[in-house]
PQR file of N, CA, C, O and H, with PARSE charges and radii, in Angstrom:
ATOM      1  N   UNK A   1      53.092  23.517 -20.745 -0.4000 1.5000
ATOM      2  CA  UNK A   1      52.066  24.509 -21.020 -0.0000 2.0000
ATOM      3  C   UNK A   1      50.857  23.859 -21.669  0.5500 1.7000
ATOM      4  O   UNK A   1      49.693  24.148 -21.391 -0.5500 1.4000
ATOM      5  N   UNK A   2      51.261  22.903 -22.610 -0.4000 1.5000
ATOM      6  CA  UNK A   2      49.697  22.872 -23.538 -0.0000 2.0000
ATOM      7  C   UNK A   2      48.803  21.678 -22.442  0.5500 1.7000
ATOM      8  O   UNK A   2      47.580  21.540 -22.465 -0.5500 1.4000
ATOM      9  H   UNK A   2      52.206  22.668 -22.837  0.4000 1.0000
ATOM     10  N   UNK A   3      50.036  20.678 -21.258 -0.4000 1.5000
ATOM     11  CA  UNK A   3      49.574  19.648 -20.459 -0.0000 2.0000
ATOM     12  C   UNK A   3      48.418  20.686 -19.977  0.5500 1.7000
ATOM     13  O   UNK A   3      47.251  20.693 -20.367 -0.5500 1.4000
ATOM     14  H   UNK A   3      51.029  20.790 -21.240  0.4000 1.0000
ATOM     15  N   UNK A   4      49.128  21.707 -18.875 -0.4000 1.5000
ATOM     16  CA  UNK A   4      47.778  22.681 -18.504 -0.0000 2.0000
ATOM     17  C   UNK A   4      46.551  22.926 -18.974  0.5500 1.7000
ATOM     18  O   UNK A   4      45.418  22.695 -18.552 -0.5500 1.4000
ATOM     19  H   UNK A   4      50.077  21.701 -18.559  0.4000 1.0000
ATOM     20  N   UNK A   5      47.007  23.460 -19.967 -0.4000 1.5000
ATOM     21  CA  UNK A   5      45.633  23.819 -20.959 -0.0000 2.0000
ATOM     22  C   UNK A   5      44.817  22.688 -21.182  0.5500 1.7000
ATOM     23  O   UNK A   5      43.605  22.864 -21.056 -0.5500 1.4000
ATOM     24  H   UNK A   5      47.928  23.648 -20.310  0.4000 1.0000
ATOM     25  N   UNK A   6      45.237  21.533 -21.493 -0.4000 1.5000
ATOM     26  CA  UNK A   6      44.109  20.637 -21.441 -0.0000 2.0000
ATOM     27  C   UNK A   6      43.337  19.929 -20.201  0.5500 1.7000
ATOM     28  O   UNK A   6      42.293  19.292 -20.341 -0.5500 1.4000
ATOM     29  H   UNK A   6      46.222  21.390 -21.595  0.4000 1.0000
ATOM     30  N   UNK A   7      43.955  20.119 -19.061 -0.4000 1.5000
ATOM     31  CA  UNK A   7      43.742  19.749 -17.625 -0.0000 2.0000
ATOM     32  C   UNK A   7      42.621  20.964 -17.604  0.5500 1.7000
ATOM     33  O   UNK A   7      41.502  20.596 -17.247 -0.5500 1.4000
ATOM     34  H   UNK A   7      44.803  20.636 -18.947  0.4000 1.0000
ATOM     35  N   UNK A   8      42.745  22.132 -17.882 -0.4000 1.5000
ATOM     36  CA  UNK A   8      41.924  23.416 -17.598 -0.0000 2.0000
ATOM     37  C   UNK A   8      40.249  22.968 -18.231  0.5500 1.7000
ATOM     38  O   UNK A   8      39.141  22.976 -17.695 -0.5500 1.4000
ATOM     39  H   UNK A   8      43.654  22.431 -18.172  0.4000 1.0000
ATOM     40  N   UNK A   9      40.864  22.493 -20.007 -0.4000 1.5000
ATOM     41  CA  UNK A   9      39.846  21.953 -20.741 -0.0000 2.0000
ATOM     42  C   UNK A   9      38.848  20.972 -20.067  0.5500 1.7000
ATOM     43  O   UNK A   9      37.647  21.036 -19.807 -0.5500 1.4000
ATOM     44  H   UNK A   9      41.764  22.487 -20.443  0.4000 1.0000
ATOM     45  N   UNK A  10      39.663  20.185 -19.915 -0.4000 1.5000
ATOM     46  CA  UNK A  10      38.790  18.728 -18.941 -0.0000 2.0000
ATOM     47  C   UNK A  10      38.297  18.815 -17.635  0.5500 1.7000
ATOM     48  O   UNK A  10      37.816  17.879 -16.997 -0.5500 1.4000
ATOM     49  H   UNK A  10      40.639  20.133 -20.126  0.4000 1.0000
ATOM     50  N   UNK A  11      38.448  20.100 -17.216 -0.4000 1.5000
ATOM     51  CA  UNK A  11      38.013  19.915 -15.818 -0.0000 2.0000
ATOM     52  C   UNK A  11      36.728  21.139 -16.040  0.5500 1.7000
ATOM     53  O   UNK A  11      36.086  21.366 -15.015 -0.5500 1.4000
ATOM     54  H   UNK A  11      38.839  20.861 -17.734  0.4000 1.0000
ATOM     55  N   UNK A  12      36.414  21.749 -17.010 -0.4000 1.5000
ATOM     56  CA  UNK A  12      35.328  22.631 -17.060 -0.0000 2.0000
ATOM     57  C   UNK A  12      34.292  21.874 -16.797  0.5500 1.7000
ATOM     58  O   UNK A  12      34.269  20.776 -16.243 -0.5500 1.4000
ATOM     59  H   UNK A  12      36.936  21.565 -17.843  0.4000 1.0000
ATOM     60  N   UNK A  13      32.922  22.886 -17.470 -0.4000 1.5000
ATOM     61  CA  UNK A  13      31.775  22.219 -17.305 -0.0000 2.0000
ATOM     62  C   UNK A  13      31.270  21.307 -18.633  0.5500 1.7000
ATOM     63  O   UNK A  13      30.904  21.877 -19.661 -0.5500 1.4000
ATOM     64  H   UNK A  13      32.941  23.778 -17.920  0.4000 1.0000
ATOM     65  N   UNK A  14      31.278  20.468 -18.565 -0.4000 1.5000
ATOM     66  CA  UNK A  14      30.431  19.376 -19.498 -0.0000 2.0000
ATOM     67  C   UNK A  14      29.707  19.845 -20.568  0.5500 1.7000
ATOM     68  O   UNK A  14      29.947  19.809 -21.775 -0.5500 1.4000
ATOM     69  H   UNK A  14      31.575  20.005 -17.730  0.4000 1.0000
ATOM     70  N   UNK A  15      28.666  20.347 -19.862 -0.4000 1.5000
ATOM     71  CA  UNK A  15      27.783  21.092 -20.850 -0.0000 2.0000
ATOM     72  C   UNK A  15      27.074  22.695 -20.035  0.5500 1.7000
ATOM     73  O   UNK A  15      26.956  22.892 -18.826 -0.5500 1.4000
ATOM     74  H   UNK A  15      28.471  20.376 -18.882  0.4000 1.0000
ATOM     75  N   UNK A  16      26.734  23.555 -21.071 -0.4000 1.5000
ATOM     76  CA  UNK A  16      25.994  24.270 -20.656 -0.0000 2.0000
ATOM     77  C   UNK A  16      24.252  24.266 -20.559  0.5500 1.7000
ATOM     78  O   UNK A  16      23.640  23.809 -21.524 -0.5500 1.4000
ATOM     79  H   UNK A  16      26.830  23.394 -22.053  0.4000 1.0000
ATOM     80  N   UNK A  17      23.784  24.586 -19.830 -0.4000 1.5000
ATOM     81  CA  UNK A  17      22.261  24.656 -19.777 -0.0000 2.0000
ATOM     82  C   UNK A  17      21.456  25.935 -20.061  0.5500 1.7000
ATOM     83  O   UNK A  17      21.357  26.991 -19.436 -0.5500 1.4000
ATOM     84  H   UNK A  17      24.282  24.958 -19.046  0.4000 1.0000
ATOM     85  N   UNK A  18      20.854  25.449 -21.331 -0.4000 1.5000
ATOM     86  CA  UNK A  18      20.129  26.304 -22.313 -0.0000 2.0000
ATOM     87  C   UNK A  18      18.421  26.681 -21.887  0.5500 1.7000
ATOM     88  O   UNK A  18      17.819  25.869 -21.185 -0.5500 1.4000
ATOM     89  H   UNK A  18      20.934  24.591 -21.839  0.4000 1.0000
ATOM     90  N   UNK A  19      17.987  27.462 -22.180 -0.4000 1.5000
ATOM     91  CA  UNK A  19      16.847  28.476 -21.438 -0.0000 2.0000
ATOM     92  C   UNK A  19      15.721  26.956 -22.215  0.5500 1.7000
ATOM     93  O   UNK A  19      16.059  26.169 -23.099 -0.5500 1.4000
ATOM     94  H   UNK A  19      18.475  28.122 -22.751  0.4000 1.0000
ATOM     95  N   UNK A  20      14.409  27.024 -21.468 -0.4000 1.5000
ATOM     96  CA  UNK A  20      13.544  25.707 -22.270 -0.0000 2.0000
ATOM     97  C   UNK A  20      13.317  26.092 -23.697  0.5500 1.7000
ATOM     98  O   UNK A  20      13.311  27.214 -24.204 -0.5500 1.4000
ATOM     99  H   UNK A  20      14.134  27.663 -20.750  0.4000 1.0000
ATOM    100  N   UNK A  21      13.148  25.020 -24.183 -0.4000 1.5000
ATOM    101  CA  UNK A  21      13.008  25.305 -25.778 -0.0000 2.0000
ATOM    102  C   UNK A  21      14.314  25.817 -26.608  0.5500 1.7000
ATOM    103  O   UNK A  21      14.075  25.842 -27.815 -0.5500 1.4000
ATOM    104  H   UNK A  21      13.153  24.109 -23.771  0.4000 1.0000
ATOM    105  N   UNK A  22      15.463  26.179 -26.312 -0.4000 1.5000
ATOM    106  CA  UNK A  22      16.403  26.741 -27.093 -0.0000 2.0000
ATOM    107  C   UNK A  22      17.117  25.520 -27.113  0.5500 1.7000
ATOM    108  O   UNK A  22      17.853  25.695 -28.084 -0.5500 1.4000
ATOM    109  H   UNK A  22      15.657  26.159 -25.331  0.4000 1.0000
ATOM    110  N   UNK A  23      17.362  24.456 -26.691 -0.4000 1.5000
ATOM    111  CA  UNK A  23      17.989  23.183 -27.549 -0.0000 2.0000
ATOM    112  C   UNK A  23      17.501  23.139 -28.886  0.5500 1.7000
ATOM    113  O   UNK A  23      18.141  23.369 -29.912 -0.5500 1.4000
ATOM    114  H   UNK A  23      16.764  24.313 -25.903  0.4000 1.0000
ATOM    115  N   UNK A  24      16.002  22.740 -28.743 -0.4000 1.5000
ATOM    116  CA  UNK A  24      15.007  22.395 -29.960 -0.0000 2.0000
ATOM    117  C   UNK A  24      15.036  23.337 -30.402  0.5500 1.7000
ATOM    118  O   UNK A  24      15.118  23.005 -31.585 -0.5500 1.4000
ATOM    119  H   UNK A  24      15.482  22.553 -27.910  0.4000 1.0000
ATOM    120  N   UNK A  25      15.032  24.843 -30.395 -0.4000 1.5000
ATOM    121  CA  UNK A  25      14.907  25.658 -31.535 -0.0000 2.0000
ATOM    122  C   UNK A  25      16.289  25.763 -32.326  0.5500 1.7000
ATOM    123  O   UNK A  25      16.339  26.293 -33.436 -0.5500 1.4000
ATOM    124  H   UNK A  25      14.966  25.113 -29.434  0.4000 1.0000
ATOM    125  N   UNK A  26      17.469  25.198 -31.654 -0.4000 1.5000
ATOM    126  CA  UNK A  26      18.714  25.621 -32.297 -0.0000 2.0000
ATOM    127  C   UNK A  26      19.220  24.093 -33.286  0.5500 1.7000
ATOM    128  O   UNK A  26      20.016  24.124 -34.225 -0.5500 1.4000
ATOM    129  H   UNK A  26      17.429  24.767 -30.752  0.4000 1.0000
ATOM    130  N   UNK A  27      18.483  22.792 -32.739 -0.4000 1.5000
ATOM    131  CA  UNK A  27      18.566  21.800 -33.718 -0.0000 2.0000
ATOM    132  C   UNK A  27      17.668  21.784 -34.243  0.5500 1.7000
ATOM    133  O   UNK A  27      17.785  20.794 -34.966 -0.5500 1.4000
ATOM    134  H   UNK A  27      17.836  22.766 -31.976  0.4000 1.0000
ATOM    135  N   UNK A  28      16.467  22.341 -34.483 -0.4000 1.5000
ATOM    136  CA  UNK A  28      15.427  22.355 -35.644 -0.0000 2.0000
ATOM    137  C   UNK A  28      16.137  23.171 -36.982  0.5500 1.7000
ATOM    138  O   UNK A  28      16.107  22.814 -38.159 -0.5500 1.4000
ATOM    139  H   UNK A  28      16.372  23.145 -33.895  0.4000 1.0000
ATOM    140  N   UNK A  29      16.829  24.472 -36.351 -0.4000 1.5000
ATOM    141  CA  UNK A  29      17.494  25.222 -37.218 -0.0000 2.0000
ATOM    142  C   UNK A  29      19.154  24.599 -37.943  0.5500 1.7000
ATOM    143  O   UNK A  29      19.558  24.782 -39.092 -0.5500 1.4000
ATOM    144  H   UNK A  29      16.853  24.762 -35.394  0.4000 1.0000
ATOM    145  N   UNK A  30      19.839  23.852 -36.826 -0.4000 1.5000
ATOM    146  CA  UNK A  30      20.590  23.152 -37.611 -0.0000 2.0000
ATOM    147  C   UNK A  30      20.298  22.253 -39.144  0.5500 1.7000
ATOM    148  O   UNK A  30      20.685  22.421 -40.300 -0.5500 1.4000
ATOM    149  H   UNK A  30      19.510  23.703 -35.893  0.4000 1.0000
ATOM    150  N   UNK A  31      19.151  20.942 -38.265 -0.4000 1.5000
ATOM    151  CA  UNK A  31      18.475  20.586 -39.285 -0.0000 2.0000
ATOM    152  C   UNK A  31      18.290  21.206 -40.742  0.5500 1.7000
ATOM    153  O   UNK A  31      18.627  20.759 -41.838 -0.5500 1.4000
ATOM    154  H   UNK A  31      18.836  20.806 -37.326  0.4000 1.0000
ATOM    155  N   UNK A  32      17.606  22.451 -40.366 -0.4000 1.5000
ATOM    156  CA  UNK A  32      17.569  23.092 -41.525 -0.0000 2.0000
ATOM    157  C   UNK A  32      18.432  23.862 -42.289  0.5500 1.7000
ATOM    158  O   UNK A  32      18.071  24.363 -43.354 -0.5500 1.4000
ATOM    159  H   UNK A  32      17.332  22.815 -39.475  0.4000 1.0000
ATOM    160  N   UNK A  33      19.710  24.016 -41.759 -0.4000 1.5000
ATOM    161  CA  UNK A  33      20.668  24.683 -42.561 -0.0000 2.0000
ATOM    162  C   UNK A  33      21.570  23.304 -43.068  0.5500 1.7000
ATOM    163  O   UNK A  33      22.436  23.468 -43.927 -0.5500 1.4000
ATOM    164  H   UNK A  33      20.003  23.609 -40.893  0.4000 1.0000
ATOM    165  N   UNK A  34      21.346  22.084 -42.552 -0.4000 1.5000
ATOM    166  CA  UNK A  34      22.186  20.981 -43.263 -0.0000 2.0000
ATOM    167  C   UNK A  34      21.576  20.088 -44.234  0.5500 1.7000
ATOM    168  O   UNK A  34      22.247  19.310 -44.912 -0.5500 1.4000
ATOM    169  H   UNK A  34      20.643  21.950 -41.854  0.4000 1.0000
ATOM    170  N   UNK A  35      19.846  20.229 -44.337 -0.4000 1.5000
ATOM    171  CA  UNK A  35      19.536  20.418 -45.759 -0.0000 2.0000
ATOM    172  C   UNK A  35      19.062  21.190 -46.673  0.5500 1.7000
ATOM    173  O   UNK A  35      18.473  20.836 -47.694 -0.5500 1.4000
ATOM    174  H   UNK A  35      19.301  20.861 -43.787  0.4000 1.0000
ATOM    175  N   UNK A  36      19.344  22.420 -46.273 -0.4000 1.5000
ATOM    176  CA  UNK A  36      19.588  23.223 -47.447 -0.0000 2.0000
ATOM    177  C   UNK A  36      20.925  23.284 -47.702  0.5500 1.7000
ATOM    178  O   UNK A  36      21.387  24.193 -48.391 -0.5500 1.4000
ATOM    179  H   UNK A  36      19.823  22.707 -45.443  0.4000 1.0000
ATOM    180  N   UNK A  37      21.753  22.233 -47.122 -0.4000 1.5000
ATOM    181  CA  UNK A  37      23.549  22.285 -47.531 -0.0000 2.0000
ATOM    182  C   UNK A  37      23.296  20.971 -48.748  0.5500 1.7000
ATOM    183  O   UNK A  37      24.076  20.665 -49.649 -0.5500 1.4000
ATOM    184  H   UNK A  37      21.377  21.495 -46.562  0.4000 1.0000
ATOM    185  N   UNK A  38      22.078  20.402 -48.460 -0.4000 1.5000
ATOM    186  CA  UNK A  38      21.690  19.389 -49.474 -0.0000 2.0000
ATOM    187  C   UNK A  38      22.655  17.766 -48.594  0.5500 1.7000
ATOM    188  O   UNK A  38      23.508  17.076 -49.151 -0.5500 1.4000
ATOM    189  H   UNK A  38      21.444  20.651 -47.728  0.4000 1.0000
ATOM    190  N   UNK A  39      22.242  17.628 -47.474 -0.4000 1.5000
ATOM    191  CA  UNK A  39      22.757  16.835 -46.584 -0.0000 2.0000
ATOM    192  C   UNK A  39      24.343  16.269 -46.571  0.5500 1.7000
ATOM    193  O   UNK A  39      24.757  15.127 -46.373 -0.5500 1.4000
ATOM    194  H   UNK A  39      21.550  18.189 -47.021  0.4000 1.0000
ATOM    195  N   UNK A  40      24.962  17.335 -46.818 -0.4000 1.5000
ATOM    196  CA  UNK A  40      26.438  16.610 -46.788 -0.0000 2.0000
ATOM    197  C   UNK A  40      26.915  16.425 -45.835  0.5500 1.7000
ATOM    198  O   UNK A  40      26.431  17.015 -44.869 -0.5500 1.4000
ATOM    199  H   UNK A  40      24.626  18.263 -46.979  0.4000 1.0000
ATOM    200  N   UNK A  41      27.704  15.822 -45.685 -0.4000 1.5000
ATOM    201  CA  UNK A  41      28.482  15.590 -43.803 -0.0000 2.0000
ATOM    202  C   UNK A  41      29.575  16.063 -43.993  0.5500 1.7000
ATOM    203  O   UNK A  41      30.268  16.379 -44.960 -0.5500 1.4000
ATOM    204  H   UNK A  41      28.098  15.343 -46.469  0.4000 1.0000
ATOM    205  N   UNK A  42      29.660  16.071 -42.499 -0.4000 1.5000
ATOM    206  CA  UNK A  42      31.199  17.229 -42.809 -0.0000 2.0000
ATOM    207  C   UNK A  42      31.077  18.453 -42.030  0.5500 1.7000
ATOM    208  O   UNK A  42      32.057  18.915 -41.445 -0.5500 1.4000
ATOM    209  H   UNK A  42      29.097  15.814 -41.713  0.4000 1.0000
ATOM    210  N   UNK A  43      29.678  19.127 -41.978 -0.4000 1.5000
ATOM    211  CA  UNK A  43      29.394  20.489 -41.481 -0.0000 2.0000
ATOM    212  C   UNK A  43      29.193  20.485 -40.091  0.5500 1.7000
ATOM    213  O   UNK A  43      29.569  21.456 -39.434 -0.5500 1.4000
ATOM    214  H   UNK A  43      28.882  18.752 -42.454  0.4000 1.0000
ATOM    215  N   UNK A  44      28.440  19.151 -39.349 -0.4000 1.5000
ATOM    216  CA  UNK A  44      27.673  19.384 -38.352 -0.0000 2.0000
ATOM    217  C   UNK A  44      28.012  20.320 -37.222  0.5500 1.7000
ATOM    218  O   UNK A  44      27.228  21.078 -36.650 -0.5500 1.4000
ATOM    219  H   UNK A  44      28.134  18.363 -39.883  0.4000 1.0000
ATOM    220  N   UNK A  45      29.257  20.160 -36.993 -0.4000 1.5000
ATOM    221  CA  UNK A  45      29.632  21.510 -35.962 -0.0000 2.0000
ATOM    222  C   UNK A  45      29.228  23.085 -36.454  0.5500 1.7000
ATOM    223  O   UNK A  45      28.766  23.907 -35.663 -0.5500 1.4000
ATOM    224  H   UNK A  45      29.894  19.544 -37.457  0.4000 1.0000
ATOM    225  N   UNK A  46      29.416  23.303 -37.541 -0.4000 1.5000
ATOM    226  CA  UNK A  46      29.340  24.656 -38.332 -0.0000 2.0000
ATOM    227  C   UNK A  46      27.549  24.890 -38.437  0.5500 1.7000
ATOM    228  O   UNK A  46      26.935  25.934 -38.216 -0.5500 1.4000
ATOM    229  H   UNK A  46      29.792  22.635 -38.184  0.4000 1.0000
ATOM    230  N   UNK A  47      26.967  23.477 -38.868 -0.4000 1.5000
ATOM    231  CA  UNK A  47      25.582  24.023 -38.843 -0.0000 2.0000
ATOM    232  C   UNK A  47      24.998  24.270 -36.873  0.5500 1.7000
ATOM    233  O   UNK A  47      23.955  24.776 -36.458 -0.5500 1.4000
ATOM    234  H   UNK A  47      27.466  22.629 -39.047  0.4000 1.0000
ATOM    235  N   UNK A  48      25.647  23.942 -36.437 -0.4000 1.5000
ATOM    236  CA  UNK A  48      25.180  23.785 -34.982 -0.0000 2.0000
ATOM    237  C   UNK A  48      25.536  25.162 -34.669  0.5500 1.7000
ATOM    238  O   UNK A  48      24.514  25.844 -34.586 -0.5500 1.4000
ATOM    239  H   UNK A  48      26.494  23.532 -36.773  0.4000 1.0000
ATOM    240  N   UNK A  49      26.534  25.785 -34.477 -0.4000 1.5000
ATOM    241  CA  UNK A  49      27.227  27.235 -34.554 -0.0000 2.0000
ATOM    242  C   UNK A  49      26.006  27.968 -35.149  0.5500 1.7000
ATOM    243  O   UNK A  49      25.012  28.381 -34.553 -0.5500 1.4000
ATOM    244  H   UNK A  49      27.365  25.231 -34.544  0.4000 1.0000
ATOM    245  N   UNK A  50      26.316  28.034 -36.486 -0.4000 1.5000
ATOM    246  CA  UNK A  50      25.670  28.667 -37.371 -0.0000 2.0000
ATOM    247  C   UNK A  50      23.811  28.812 -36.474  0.5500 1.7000
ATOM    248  O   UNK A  50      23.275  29.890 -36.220 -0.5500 1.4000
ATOM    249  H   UNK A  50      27.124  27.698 -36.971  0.4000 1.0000
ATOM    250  N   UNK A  51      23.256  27.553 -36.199 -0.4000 1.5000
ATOM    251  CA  UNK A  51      22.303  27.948 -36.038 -0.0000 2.0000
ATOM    252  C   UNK A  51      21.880  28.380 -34.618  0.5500 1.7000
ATOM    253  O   UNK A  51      20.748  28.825 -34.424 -0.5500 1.4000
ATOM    254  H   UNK A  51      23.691  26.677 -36.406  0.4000 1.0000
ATOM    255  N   UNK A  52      22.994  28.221 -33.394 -0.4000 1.5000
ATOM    256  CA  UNK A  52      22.590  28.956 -32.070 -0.0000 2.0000
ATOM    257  C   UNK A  52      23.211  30.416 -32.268  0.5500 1.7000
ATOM    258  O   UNK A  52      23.095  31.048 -31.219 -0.5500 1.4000
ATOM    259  H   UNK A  52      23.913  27.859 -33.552  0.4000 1.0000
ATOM    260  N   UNK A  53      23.871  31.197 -33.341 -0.4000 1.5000
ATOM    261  CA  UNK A  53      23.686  32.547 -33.802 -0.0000 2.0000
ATOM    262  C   UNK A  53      22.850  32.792 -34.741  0.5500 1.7000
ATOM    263  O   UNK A  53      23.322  33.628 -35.512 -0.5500 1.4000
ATOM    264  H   UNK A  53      23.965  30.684 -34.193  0.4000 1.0000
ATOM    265  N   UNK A  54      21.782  32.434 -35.042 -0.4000 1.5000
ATOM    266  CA  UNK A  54      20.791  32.560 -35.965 -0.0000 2.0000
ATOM    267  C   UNK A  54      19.584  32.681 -34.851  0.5500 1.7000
ATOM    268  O   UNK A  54      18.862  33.677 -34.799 -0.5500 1.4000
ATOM    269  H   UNK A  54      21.398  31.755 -34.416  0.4000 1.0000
ATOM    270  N   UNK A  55      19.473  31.771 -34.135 -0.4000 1.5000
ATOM    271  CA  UNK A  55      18.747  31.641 -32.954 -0.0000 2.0000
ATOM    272  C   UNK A  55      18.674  32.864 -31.487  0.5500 1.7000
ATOM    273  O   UNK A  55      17.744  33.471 -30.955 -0.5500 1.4000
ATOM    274  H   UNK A  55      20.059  30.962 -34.177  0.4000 1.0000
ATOM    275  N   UNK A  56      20.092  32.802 -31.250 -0.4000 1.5000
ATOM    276  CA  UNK A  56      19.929  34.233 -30.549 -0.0000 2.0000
ATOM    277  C   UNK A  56      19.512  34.928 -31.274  0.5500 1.7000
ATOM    278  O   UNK A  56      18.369  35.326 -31.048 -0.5500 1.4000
ATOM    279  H   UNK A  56      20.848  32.309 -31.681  0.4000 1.0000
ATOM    280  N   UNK A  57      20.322  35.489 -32.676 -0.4000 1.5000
ATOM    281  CA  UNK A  57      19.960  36.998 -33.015 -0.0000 2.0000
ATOM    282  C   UNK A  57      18.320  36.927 -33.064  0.5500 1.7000
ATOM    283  O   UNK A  57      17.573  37.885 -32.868 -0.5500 1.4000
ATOM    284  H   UNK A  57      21.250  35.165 -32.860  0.4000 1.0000
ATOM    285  N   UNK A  58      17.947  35.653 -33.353 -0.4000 1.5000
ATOM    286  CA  UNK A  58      16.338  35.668 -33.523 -0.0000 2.0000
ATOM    287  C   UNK A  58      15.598  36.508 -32.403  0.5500 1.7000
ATOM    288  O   UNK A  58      14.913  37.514 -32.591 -0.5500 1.4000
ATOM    289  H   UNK A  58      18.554  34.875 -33.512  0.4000 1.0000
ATOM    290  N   UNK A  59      15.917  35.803 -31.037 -0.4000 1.5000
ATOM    291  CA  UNK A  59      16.239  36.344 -29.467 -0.0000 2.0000
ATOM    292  C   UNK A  59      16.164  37.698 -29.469  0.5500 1.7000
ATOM    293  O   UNK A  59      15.189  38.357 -29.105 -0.5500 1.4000
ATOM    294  H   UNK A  59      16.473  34.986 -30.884  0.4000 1.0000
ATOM    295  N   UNK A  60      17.035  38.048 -29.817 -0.4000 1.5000
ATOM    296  CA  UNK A  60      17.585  39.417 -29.299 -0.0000 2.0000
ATOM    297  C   UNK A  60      17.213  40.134 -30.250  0.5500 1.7000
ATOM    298  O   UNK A  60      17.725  41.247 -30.132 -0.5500 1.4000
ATOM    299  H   UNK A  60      17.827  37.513 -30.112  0.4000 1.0000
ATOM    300  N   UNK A  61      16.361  40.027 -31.435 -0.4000 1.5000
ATOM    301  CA  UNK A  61      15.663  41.091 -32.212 -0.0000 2.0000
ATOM    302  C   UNK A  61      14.310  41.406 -31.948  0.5500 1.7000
ATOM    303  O   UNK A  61      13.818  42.522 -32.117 -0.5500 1.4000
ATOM    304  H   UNK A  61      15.945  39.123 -31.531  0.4000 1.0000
ATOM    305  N   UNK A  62      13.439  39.935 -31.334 -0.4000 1.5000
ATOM    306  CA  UNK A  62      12.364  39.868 -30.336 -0.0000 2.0000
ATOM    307  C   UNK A  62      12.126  40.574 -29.429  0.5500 1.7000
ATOM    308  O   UNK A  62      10.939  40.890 -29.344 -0.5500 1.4000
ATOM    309  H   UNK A  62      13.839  39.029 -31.197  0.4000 1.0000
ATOM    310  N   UNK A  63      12.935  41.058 -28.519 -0.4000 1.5000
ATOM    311  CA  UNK A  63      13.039  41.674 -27.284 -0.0000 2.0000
ATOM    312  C   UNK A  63      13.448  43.330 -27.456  0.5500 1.7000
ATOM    313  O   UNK A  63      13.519  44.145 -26.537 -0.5500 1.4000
ATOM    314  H   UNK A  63      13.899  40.802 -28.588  0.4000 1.0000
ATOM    315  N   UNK A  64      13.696  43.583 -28.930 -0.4000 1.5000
ATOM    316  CA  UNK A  64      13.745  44.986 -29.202 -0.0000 2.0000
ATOM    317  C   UNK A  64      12.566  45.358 -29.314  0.5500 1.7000
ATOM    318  O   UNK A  64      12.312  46.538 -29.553 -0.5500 1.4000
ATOM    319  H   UNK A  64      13.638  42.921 -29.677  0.4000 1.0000
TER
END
């Protein structure tokens, strides 16, 4: 079972492709939530998260 699951994993897509400008707006915003963490390491996945839902909601409050 878990052999599957990782065959499933590895055979997806690589990466997804983001609308222009929403790379850079979502690592400008990382950037900025990992020093206002006062640059510790450790986070980078969480600030990356953190800031492509900071970024949509930005998105999607625009368009209201």
């Amino acid at each position: 079972m878990k052999t599957s699951a990782k065959k499933q994993l590895a055979t997806g897509p690589a990466s997804i492709e983001l609308p222009d400008g929403m790379w850079e707006r979502i690592s400008q915003k990382a950037y900025e939530l990992w020093r206002e963490r006062g640059f510790r390491e450790g986070y980078a996945l969480q600030d990356w998260l953190d800031a492509e839902a900071i970024v949509m909601e930005e998105i999607h409050e625009a368009r209201e």
